[in-house]
N, CA and C atoms as an extended XYZ file, in Angstrom:
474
Properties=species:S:1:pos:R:3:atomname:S:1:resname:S:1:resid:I:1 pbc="F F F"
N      -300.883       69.414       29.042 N   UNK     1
C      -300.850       70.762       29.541 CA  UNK     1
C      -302.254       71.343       29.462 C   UNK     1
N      -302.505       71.827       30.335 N   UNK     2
C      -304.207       72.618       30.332 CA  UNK     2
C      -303.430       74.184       30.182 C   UNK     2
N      -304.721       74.645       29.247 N   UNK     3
C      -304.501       76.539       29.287 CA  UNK     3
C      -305.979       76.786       29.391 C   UNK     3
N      -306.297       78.296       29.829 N   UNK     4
C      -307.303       79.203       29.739 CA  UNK     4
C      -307.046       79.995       29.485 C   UNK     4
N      -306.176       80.379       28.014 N   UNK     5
C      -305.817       81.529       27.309 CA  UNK     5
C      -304.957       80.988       26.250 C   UNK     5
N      -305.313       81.662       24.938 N   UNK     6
C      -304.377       81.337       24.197 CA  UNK     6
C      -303.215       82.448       23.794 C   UNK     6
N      -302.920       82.848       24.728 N   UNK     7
C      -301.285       83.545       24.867 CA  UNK     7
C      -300.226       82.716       24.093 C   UNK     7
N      -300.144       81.505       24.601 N   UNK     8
C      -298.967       80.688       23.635 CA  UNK     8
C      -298.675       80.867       22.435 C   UNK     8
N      -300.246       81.093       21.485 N   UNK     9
C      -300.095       81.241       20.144 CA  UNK     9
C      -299.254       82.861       19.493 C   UNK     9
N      -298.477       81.968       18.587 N   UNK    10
C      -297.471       83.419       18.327 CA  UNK    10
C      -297.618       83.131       16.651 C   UNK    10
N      -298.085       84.405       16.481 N   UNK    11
C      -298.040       84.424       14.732 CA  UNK    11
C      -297.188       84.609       13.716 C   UNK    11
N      -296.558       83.951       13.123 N   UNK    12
C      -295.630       83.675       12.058 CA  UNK    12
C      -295.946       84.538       10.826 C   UNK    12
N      -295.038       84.860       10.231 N   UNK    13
C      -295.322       85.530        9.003 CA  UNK    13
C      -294.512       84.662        8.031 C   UNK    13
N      -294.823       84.142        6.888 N   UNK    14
C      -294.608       84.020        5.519 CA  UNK    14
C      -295.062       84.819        4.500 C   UNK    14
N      -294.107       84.713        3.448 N   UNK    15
C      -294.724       85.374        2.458 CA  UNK    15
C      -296.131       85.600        1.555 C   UNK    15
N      -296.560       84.516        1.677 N   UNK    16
C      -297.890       83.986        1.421 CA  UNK    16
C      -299.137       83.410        2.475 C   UNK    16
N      -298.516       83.536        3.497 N   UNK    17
C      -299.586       82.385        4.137 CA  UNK    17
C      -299.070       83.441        5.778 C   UNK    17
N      -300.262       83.107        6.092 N   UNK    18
C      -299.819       83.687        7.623 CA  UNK    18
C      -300.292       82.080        8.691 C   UNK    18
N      -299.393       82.026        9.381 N   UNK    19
C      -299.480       81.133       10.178 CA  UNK    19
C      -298.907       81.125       12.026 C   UNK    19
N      -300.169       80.260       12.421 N   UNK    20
C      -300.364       80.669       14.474 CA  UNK    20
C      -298.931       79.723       14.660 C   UNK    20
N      -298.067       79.853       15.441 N   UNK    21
C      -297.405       78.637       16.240 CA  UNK    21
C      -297.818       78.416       17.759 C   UNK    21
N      -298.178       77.123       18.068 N   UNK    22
C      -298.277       76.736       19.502 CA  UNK    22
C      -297.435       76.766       20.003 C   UNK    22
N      -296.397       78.145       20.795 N   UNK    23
C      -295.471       77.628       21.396 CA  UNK    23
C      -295.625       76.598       22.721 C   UNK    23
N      -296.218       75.874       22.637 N   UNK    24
C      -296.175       75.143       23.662 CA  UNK    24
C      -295.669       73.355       23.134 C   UNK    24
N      -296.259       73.808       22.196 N   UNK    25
C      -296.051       72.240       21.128 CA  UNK    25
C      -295.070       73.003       19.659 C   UNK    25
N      -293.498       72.267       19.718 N   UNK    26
C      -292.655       72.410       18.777 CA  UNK    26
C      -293.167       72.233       17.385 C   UNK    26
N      -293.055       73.215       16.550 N   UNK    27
C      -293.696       72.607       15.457 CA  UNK    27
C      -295.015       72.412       15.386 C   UNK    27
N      -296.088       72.749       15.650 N   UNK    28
C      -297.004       72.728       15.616 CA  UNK    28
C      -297.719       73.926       15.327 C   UNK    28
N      -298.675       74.060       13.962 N   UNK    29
C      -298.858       75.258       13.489 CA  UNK    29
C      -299.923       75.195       13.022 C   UNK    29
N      -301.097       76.263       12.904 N   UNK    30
C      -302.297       76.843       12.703 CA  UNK    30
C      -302.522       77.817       11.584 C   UNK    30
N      -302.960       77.388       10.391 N   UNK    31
C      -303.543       78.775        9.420 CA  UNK    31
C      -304.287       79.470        9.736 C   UNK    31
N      -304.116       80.811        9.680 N   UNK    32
C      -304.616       82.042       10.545 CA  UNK    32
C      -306.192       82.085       10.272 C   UNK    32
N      -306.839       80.993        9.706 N   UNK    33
C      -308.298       81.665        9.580 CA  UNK    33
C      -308.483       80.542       10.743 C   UNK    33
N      -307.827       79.757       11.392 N   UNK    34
C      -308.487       78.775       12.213 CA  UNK    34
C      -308.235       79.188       13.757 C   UNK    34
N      -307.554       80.536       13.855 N   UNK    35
C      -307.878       81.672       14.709 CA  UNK    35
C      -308.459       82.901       14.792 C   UNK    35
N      -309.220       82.957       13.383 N   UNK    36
C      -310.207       84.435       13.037 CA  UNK    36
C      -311.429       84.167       14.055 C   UNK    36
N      -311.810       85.412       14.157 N   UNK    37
C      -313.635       85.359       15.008 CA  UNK    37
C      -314.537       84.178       14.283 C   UNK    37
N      -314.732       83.727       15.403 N   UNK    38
C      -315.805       82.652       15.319 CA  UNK    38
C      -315.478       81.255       14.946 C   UNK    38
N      -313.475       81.259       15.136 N   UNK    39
C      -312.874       79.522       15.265 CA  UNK    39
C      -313.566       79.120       16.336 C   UNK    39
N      -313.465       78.117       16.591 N   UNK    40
C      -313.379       77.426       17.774 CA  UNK    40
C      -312.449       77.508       18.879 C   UNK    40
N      -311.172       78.064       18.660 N   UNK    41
C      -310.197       78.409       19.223 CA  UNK    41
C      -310.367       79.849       19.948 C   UNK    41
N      -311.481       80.313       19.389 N   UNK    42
C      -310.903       82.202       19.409 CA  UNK    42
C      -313.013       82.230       20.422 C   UNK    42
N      -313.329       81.011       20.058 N   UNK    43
C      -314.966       80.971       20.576 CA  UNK    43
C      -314.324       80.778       21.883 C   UNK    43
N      -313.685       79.865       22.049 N   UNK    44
C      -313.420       79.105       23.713 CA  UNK    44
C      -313.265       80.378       24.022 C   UNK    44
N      -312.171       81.387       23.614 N   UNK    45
C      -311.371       82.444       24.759 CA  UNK    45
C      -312.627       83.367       25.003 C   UNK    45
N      -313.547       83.897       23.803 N   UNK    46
C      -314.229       84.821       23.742 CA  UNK    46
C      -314.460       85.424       25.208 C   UNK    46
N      -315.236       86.478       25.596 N   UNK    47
C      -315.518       87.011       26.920 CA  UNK    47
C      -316.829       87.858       26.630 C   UNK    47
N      -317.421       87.494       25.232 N   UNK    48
C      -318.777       88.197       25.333 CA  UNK    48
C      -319.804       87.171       24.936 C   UNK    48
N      -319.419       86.448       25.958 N   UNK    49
C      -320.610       85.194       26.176 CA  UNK    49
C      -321.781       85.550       27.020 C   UNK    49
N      -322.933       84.820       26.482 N   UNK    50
C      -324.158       85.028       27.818 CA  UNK    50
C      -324.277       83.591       28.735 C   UNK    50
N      -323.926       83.983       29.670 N   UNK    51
C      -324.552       82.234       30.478 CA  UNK    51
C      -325.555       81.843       30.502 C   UNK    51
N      -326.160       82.411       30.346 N   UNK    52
C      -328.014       82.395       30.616 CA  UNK    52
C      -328.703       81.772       28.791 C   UNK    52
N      -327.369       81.661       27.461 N   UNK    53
C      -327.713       81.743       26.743 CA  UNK    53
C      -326.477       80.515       25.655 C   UNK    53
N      -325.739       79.661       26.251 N   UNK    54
C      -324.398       79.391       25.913 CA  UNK    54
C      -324.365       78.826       24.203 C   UNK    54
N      -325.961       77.992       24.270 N   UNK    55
C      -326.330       76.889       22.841 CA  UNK    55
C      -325.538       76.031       23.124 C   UNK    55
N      -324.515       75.693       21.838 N   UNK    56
C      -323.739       74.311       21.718 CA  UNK    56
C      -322.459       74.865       21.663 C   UNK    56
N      -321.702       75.807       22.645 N   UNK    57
C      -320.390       75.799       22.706 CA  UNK    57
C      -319.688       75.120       23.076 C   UNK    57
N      -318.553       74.848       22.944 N   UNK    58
C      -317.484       73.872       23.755 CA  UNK    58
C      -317.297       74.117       24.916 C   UNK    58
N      -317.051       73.073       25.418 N   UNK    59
C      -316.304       73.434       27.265 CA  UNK    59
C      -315.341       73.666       27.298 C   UNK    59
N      -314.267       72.419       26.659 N   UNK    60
C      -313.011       72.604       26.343 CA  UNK    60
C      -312.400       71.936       25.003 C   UNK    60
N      -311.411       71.904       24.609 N   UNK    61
C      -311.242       70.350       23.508 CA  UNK    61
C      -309.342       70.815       24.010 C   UNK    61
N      -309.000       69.081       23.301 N   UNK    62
C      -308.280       68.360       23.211 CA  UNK    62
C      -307.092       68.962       22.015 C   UNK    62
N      -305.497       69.425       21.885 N   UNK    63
C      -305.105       69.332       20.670 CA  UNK    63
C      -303.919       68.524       20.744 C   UNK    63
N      -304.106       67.292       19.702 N   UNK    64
C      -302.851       66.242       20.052 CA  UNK    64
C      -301.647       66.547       19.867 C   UNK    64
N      -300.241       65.983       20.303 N   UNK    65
C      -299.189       66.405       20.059 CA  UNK    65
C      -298.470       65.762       18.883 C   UNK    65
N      -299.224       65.161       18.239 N   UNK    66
C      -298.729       64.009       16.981 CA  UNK    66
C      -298.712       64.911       15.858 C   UNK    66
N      -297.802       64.874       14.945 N   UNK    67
C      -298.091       65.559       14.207 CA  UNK    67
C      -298.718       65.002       13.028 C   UNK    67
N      -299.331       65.890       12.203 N   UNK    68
C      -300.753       65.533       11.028 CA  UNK    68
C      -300.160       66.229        9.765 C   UNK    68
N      -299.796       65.136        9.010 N   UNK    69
C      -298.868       65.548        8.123 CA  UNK    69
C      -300.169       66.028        6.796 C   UNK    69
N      -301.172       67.227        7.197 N   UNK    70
C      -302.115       67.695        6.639 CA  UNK    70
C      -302.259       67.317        5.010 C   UNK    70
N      -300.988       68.288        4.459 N   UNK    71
C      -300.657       68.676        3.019 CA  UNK    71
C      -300.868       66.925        2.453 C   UNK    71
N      -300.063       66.320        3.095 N   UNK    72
C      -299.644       65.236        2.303 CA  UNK    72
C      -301.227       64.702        2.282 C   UNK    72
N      -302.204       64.305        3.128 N   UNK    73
C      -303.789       63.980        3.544 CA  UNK    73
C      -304.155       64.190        2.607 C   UNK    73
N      -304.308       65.797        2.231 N   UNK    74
C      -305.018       66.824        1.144 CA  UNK    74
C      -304.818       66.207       -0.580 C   UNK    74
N      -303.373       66.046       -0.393 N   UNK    75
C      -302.977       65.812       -1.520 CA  UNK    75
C      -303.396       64.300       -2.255 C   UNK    75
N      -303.774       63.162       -1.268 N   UNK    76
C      -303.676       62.057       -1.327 CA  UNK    76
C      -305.270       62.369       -1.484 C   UNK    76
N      -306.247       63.042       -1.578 N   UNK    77
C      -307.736       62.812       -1.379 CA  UNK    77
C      -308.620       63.202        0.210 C   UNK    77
N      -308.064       63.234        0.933 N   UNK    78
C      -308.500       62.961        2.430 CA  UNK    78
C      -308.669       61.741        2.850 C   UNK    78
N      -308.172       60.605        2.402 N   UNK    79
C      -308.654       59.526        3.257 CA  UNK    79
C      -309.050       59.067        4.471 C   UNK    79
N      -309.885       58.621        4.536 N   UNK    80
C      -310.524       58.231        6.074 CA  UNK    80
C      -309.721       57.721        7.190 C   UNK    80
N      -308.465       57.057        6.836 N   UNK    81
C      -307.360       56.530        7.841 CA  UNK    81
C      -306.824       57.248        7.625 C   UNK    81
N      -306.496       58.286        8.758 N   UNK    82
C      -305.595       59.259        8.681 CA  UNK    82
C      -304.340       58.753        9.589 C   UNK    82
N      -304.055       57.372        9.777 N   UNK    83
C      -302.849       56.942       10.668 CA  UNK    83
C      -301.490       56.867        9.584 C   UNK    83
N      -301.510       56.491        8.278 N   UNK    84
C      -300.400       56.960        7.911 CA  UNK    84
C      -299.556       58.155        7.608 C   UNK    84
N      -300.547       59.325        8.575 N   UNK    85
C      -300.104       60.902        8.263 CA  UNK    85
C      -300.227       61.245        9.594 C   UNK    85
N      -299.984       60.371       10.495 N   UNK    86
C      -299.484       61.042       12.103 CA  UNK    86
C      -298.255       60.289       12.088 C   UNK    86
N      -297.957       61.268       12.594 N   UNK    87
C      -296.635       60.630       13.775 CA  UNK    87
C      -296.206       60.894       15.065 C   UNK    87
N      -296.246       60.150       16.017 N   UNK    88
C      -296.327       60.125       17.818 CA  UNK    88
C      -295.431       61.279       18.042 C   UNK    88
N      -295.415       61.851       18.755 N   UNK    89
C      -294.633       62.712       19.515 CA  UNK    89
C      -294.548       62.629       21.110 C   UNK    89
N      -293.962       61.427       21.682 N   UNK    90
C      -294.145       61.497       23.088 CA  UNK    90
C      -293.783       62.143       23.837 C   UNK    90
N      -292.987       63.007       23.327 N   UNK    91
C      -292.124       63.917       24.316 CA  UNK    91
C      -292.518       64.972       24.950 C   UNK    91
N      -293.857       65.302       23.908 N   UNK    92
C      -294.638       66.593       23.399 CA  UNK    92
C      -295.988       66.555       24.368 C   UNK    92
N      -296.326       67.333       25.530 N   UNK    93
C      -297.844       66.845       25.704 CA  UNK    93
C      -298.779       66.970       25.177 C   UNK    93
N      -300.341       66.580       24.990 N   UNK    94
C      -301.151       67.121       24.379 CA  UNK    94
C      -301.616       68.285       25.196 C   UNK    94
N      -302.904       69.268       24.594 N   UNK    95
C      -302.758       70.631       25.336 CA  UNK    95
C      -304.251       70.368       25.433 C   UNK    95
N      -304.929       70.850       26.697 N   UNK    96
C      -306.341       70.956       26.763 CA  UNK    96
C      -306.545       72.421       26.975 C   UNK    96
N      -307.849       73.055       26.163 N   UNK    97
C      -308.335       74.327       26.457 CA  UNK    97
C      -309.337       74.212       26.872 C   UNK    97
N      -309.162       74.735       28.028 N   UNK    98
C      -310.695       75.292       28.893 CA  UNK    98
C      -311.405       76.168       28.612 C   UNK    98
N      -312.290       76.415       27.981 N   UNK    99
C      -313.199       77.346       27.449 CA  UNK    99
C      -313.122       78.501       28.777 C   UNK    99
N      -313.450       80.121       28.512 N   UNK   100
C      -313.522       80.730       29.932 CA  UNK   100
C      -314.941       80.832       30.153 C   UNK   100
N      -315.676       81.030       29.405 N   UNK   101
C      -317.288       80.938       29.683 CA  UNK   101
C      -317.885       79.067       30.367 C   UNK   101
N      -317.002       78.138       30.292 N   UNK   102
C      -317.249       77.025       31.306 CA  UNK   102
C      -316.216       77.298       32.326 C   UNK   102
N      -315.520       78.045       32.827 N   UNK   103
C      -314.668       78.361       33.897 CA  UNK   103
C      -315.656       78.965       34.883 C   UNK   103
N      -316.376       80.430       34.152 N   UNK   104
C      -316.822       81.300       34.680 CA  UNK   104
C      -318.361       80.631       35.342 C   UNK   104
N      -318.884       79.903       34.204 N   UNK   105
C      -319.746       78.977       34.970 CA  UNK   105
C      -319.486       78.372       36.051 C   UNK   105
N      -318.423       77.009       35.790 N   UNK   106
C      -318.413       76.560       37.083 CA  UNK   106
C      -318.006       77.306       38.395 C   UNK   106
N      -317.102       78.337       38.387 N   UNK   107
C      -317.452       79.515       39.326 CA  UNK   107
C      -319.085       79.681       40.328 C   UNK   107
N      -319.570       80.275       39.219 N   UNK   108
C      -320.717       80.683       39.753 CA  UNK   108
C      -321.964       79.985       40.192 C   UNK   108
N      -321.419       78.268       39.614 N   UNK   109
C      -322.091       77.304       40.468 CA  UNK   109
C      -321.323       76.417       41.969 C   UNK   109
N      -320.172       77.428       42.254 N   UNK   110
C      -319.852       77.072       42.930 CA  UNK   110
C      -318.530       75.313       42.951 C   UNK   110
N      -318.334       75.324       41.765 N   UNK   111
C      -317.495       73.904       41.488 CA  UNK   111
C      -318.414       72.806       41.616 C   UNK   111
N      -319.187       72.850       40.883 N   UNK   112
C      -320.194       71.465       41.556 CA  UNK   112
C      -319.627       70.505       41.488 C   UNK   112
N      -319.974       69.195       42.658 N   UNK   113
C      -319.390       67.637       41.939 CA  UNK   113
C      -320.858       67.234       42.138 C   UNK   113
N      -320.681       65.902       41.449 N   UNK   114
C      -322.088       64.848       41.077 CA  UNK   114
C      -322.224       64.098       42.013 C   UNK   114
N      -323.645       64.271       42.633 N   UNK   115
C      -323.759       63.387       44.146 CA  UNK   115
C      -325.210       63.401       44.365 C   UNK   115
N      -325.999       62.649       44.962 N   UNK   116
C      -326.640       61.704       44.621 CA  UNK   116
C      -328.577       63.142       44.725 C   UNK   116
N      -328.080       64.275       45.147 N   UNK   117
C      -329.196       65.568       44.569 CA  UNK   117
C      -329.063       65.910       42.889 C   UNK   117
N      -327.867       66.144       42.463 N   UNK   118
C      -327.805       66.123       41.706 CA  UNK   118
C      -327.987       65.526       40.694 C   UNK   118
N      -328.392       64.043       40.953 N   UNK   119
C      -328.539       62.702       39.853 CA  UNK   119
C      -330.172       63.305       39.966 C   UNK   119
N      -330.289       62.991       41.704 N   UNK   120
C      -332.217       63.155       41.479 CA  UNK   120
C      -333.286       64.309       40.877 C   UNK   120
N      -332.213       65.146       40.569 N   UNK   121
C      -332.674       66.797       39.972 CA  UNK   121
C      -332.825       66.291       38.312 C   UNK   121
N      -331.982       65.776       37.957 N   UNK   122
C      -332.142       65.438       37.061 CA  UNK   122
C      -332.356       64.547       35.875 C   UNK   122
N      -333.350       63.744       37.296 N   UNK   123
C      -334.089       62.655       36.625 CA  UNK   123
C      -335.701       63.090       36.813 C   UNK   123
N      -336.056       64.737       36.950 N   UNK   124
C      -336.987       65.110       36.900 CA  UNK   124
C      -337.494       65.092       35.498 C   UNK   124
N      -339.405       65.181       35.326 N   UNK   125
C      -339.764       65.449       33.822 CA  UNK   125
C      -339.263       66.419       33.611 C   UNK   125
N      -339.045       67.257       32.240 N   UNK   126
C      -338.667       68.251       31.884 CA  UNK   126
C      -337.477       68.924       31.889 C   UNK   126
N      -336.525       68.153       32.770 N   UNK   127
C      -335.070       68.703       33.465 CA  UNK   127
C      -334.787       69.310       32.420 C   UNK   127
N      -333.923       70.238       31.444 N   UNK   128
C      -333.175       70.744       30.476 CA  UNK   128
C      -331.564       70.609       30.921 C   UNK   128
N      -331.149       71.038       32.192 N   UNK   129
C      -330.019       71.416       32.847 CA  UNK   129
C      -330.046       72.695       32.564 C   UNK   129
N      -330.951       73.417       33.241 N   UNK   130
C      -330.506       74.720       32.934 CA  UNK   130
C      -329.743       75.424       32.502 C   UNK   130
N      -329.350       75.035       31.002 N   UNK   131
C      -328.145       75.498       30.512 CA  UNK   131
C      -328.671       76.782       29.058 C   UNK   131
N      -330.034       75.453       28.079 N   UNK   132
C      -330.303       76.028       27.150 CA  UNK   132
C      -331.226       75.043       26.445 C   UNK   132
N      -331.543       75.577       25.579 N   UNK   133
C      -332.950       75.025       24.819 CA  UNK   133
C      -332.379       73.827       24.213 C   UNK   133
N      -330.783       73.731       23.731 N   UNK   134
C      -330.258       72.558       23.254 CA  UNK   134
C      -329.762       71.535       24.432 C   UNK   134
N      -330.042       71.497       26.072 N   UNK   135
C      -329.790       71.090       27.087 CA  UNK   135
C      -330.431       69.818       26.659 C   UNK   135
N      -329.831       68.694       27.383 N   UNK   136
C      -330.007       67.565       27.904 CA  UNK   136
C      -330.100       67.496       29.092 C   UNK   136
N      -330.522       66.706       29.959 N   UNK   137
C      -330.806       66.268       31.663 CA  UNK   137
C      -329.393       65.604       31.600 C   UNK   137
N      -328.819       65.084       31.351 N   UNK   138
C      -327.160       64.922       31.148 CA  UNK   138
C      -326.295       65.906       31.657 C   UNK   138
N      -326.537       67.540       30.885 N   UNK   139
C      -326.311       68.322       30.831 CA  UNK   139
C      -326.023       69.037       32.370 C   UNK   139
N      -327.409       68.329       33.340 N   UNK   140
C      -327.229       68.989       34.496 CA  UNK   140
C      -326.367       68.536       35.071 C   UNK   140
N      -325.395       67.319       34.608 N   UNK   141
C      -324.406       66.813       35.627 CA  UNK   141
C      -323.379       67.314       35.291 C   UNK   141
N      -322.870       68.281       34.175 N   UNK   142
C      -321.759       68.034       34.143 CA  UNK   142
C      -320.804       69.105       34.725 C   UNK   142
N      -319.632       68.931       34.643 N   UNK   143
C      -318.726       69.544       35.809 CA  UNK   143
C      -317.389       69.709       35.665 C   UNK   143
N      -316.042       70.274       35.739 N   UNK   144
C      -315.032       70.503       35.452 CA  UNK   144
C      -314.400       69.314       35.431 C   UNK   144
N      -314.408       68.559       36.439 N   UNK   145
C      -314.187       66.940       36.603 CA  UNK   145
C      -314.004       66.366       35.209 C   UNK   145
N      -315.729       65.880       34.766 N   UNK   146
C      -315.990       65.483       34.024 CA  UNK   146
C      -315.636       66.110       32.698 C   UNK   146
N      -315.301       67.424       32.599 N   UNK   147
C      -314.603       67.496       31.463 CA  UNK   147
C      -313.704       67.567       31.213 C   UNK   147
N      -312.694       67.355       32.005 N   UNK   148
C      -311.385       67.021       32.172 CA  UNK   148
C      -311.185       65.510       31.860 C   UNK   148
N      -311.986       64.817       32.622 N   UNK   149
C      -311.863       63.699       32.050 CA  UNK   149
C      -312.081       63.192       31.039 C   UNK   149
N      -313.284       63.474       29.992 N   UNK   150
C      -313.163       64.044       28.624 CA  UNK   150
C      -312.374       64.314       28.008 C   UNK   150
N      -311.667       65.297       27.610 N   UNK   151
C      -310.657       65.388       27.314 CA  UNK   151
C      -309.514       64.473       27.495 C   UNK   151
N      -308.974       63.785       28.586 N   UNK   152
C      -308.204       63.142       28.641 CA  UNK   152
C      -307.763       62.202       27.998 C   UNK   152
N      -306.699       62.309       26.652 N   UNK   153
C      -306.909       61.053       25.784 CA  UNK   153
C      -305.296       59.996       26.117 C   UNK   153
N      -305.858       58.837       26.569 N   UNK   154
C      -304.951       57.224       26.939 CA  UNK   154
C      -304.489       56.911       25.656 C   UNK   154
N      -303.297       56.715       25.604 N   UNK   155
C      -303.161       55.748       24.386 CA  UNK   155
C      -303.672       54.247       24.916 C   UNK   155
N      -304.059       54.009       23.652 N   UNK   156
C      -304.997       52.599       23.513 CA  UNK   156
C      -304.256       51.686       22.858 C   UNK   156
N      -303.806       49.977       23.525 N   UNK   157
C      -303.088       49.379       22.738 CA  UNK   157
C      -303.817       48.224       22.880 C   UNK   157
N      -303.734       47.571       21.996 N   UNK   158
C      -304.977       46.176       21.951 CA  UNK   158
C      -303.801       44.740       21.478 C   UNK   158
């Protein structure tokens, strides 16, 4: 499921703990500081972005539908294999958020796709991608496409 808003999220009250639910994903829940100003969650939606100024924000990210049996992680140390504390949920999609400050961009560049001006622009010296001082010449290619496809996670079976 793709969003450009986090409307879905509905806040739960407990006695102790305040907690987000994804209604979009059953069971799936957020401690309220990982929607305070300046999550990552609450950065994507923001609307007092500068374009002219973005740094290293996200475009979009990925949230899986597996669930992450956190507590139990925490409790165990954090271990680095965190596969015995998921469990698949196929039923469930994963959810992609589109940042609105890369919406509003690609807007105002018109939807770019990558074609063969665009490679040569930015195989100039100096290219940045006019994005920001943390730009890469990479940077100038990229495109809703491409971050969609990004995001897009295959299960992998070997």
């Amino acid at each position: 499921m793709i969003f450009c808003s986090n409307g879905r999220m509905k806040q739960k009250g407990l006695p102790d703990v305040k907690l987000w639910s994804d209604e979009s994903m059953k069971d799936t829940k957020y401690l309220t500081m990982e929607l305070e100003p300046g999550s990552l969650r609450n950065k994507c939606y923001a609307v007092d972005y500068d374009l002219g100024n973005i740094g290293t924000r996200t475009m979009a990210f990925t949230t899986a539908s597996d669930f992450f049996n956190k507590g139990q992680w925490f409790r165990d140390g954090k271990p680095k294999d965190k596969s015995p504390y998921l469990k698949e949920r196929p039923d469930i999609a994963f959810s992609i958020d589109v940042c609105a400050w890369f919406l509003h961009q690609s807007l105002n560049l018109g939807w770019p796709i990558i074609d063969k001006d665009r490679i040569t622009q930015t195989q100039q010296p100096g290219f940045k991608g006019g994005v920001s001082d943390f730009a890469t010449p990479v940077d100038g290619l990229r495109n809703t496409g491409l971050a969609m496809l990004h995001e897009v996670r295959f299960p992998i079976t070997i």
